[in-house]
Every structure is written in C-alpha cells, then in structure tokens.
C-alpha positions in Angstrom: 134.0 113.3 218.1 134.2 116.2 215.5 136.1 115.6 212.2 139.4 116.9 211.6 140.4 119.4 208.6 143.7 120.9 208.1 145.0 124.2 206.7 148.5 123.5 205.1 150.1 127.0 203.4 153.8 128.5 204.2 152.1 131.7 205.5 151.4 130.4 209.2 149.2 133.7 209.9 146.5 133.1 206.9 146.3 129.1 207.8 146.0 130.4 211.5 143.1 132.8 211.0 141.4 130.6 208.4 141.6 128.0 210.8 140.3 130.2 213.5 137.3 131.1 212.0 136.6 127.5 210.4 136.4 126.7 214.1 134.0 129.3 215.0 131.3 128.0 212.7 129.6 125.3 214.3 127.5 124.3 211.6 130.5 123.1 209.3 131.3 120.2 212.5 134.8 120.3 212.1 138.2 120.8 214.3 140.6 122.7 212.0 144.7 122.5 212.7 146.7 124.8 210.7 149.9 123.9 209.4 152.7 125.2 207.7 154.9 122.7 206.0 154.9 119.1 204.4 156.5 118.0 207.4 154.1 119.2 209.9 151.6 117.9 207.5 153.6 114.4 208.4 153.6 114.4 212.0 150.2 115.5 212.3 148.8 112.8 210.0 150.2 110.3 213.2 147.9 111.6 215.8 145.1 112.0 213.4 143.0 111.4 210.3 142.7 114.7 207.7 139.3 114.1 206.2 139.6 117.4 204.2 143.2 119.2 203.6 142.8 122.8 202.2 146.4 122.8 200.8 147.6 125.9 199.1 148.9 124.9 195.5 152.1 125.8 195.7 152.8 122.9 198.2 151.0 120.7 196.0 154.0 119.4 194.5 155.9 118.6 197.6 152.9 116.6 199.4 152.6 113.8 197.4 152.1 110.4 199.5 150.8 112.5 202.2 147.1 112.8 200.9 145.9 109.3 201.4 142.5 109.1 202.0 141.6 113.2 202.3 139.6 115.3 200.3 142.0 117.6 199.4 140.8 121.6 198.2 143.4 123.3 196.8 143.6 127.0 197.8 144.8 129.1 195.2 146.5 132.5 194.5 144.6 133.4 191.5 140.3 133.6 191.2 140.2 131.4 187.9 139.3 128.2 189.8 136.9 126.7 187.4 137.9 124.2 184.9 140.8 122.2 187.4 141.0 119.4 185.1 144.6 120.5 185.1 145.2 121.0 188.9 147.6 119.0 191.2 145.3 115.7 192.2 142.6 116.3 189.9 141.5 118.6 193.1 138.6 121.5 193.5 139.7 124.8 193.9 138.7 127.9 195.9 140.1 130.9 195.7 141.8 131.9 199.2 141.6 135.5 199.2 137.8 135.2 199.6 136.3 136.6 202.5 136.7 133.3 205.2 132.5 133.1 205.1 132.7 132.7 201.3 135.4 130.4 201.5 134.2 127.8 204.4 130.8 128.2 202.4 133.0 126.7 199.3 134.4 124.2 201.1 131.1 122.7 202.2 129.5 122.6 198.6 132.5 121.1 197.3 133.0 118.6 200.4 129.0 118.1 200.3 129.1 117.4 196.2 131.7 114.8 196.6 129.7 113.1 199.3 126.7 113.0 197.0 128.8 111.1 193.9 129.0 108.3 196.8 126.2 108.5 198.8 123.2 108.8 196.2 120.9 109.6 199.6 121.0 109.8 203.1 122.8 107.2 205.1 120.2 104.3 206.1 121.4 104.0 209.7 120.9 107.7 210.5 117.3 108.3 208.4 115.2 107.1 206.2 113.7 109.6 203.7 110.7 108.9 201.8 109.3 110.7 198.8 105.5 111.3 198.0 105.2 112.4 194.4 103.0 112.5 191.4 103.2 114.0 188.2 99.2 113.9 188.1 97.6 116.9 189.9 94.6 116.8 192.4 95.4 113.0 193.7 96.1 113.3 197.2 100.2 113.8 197.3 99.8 116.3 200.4 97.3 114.0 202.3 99.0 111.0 201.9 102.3 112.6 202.9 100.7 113.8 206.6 98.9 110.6 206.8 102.2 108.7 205.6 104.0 111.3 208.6 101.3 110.1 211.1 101.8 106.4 210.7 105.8 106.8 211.0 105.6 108.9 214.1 103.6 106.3 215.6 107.1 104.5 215.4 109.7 107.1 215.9 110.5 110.3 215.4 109.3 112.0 212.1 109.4 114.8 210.1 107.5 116.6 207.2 108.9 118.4 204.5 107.2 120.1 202.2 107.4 121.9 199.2 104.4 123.4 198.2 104.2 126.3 196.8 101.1 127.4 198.7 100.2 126.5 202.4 97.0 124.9 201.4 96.0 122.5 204.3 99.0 123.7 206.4 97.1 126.7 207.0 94.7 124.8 209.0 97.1 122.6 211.4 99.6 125.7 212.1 99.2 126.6 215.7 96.8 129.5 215.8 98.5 130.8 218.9 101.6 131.1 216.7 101.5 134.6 215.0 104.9 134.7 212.9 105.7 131.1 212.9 109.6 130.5 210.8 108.7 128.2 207.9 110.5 126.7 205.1 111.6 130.3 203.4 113.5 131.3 207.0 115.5 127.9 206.2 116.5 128.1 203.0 117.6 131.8 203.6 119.9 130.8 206.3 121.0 128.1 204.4 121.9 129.8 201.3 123.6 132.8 203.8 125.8 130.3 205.0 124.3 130.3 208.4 122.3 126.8 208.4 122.8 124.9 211.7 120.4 121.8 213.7 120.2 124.9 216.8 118.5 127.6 214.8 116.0 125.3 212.6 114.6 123.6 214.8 112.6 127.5 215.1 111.0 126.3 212.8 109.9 122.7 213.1 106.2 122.5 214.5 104.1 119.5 215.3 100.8 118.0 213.8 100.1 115.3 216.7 103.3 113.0 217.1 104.4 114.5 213.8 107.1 117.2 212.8 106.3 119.6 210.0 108.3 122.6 208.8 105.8 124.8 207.6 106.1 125.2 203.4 107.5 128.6 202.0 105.6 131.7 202.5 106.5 132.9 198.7 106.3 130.6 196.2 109.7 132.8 194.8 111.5 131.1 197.3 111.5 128.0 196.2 113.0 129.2 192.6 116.0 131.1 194.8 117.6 127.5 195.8 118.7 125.3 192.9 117.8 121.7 193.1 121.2 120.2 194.3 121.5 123.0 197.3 117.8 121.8 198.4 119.1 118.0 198.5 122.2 119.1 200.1 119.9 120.9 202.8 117.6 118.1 203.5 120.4 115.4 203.3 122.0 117.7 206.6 118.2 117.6 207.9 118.4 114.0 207.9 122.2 114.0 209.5 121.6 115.6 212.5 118.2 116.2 213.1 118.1 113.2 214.9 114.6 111.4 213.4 114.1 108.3 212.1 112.2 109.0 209.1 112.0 111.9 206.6 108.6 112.4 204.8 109.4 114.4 201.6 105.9 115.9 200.1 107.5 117.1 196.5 103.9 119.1 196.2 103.9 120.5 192.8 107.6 120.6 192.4 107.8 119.1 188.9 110.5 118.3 186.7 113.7 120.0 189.1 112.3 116.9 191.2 114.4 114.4 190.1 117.5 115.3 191.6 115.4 115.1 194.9 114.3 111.9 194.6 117.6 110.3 194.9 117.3 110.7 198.1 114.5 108.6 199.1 114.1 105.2 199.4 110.9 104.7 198.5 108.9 107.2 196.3 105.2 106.5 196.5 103.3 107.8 194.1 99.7 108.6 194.3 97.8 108.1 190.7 94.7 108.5 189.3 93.2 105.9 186.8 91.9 107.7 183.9 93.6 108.2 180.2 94.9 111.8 180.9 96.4 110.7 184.0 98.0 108.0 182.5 99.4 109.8 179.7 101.5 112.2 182.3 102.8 109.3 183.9 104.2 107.6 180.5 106.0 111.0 180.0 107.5 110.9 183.6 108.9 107.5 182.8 109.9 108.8 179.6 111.5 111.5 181.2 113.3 109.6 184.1 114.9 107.7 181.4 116.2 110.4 179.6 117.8 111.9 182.5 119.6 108.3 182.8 117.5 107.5 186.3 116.1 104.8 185.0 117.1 103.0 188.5 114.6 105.2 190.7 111.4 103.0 188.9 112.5 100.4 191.4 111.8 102.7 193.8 108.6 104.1 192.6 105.2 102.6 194.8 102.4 103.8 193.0 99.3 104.2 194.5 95.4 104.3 193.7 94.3 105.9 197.3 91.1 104.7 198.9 88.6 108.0 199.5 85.8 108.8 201.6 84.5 111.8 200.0 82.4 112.5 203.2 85.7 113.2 205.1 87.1 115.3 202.6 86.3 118.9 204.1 87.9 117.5 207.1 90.8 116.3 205.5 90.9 120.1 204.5 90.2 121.7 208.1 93.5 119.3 209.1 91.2 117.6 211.9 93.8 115.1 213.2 91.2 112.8 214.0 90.7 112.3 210.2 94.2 111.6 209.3 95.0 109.5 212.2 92.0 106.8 211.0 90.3 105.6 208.7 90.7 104.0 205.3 93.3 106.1 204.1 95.8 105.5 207.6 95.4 102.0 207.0 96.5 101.7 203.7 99.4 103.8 204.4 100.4 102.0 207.1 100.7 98.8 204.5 103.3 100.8 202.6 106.6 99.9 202.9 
C-alpha cells in the first residue's frame, strides 16, 4: 500500500499539477491528493493518514490541529527558505515556484533527513547493513568484505557495496562477457539527477557466486560529487526496497567523510594490523570518533587480526571464487557476528 501525501494551497490548479506529477514519479512511492482548503484537509484526514502535507504558508495559520502526526513542508511564495526557525510549525521550506523535478527532489531530502534524526540506520526487519572499515591501509578491508558477502549469501540474499576508488580486485570477478557494465558512478548520477529508482539499478547489480556486487565507480571524482549524507540516504533506499537481507558496506579508502556512513551499520568490523604505526592510526580514529560526538559507534566496532595464507594471495587477487568461498579466512568470517 503506497503512502499518502497531500497538496493543500487555495490555487486548486498548482496543487493539482504538483500533485500530478508527484504521482508520476515512482521512485518517491507516494499517492498524492491535492486539496484546496482547511476543510478538505478535514474530511480527507477521515479516510486517510497524511504522512507528508506540503501546505502553502499562507494556510498555515488556519490548519492548526489538523497536522497531527504529518511531516508538514511548507511551500512558500518567496525563495528565501533557509533559516525557518521562524516559520509556522518549526516546518522546512521549499520554494513552490521551482520546477516540479526540483521540488519533489526537495521534498525527498527533507522527508529523508527527518527520517535519519530517528532512524540512525536502516530498519533491522528490512536489512541488515554491515560495515568493513579500517583506518590502517593494506589489511585486507576489500577481501574480508567479499569473503564477509560470500558467507551471508550462503544465508540470504546479499549485496556488496563498495567504495573504492579504484576497481582493484573487481576487475578480475566482472563478467568478461560484460563490455560496458553500469557501476557505482551510473547510480549515484541518477540519484543525484533525481531519477534513482529499485527498476533501473538493479542494471547495475552483478553477481560474484551467490553474491550481489555493484561494481565501484569508474572515476575516483565521482565519489567527491555526492556528499556524505546523500550517499547514506542512497544506500539506506538500497536497503528499503532492494529486497536483501544483508548489506555488506566495503568503506575502501573512504577516510574521514566515513563516519556519517557508519551509522548505518550494525556491526563495523574492522580489519587491523598489529604493529606501532598501525596502532597509532587507530588511537587517532578513536580520538576522532570522539570528537565528532560518536563515541556510541565503538560498541559497534569488531576489530579484527585476519588469518593469511600468503600462498593464496595472487588468487585472492585473480578473484578465483574458490579462494574466497574456503579456507581460513571464510571461516573466521563466518564466526563474525
């Protein structure tokens, strides 16, 4: 059953077209009813529950007690939306003479940003995300995270996320037979263009064994084009209505703009490497994490010395599936929890 949004303003032929066109755009999953009084407001609220109201501010005044539990957006003549504090409700703003694309694409970052305050990651019940990430280079993030993948596809449906900058391994498992494959950068475009939907990506999920994978970015630029919170926005929709029951969430060389991704997950396992330099880094990410007030994500941290068979490593590099589906490594990450 979709979710129901409303268009309240006095002109009945902009709430109709706006409604129109919200309507159109599957990936938003919303039924949109426009209105055009307080009253109709009233009688519609019997039928059915408003989960977000886009109410034009001149109304504002003359709804109150007929919000309840909605997300209200206030649409508003002028374009100085910033800085509400002042606004009827305490409510976000968006400018309504936007073109309609710019304006559901608005409504989604705001509606998705209030979602975040109370959801800090995906829902549990839908998918379970887990994070591989190390502030210590050269320790095995990427081949724990396909190895990681392997073992949770053996028990439902999986996919790997990466977000390397380079293809590195990735290289090796793509399908050769597969000349333009769509990778992480064709998501991320269509995301940020407004025209991100479950239909078109899965284009660009591929398969490692039982595993999912979308393949990384084919520019390393492209990963500096999408800030942090529109990347966890993405993946939280990933886990939504993709339909899997686990997310594996290789944070590659990512860095410092990782921490806003890691609220997501539920477990961040953390490969390490036990030498003084190593261990230095990793005091400074703890430093770090406590600066940033996420103190609360070291109860999620695993970390993890990995066993190594440095006779398998070349084909741990060639991506032979044999490899990552055995051995000492696939047993230990099948111990993680």
């Amino acid at each position: 059953m979709r979710r129901v949004m409303a268009v309240l303003d006095r002109d009945k032929e902009y709430a109709s077209r706006l409604a129109a066109y919200l309507n159109e755009q599957e990936r938003i999953g919303f039924r949109t009813t426009a209105l055009s009084s307080p009253e109709a407001l009233k009688e519609f609220r019997k039928t059915a529950r408003v989960e977000i109201l886009l109410l034009s501010e001149d109304l504002a005044s003359e709804v109150h007690g007929l919000t309840e539990d909605s997300k209200v957006i206030l649409l508003s003549d002028d374009g100085f939306v910033r800085g509400g504090d002042q606004r009827p409700f305490g409510a976000p703003a968006v400018f309504k003479y936007l073109p309609a694309d710019r304006i559901a694409r608005e409504i989604m970052n705001i509606y998705a940003e209030d979602e975040s305050r109370c959801v800090a990651r995906a829902r549990r019940d839908q998918c379970e995300i887990y994070g591989v990430y190390s502030p210590v280079n050269r320790c095995g993030k990427t081949t724990l995270a396909l190895t990681l993948g392997l073992v949770h596809a053996r028990r439902g449906r999986t996919l790997l996320l990466t977000l390397e900058e380079f293809p590195g391994v990735f290289r090796n498992i793509r399908d050769p037979s597969c000349e333009e494959e769509e990778d992480l950068s064709d998501v991320i475009y269509r995301y940020l263009q407004g025209a991100y939907s479950w239909s078109r990506l899965k284009g660009a999920v591929h398969s490692f064994g039982p595993l999912d994978y979308i393949p990384p970015v084919r520019c390393a630029e492209d990963i500096t084009q999408i800030s942090s919170e529109d990347l966890s926005r993405l993946f939280r929709r990933i886990a939504e209505e993709g339909g899997y029951a686990s997310i594996i969430l290789d944070f590659g060389s990512f860095g410092r703009r990782a921490a806003e991704l890691l609220d997501l997950c539920a477990r961040i396992f953390m490969p390490v490497v036990e030498d003084p330099a190593s261990s230095l880094k990793l005091d400074s990410f703890q430093e770090f994490l406590d600066r940033l007030g996420k103190e609360e994500l070291r109860d999620r941290l695993v970390k993890c010395v990995l066993p190594w068979d440095p006779e398998k490593a070349g084909d741990y590099a060639r991506g032979l599936i044999s490899v990552y589906e055995s051995g000492v490594l696939y047993d230990y990450a099948a111990g993680l929890h």
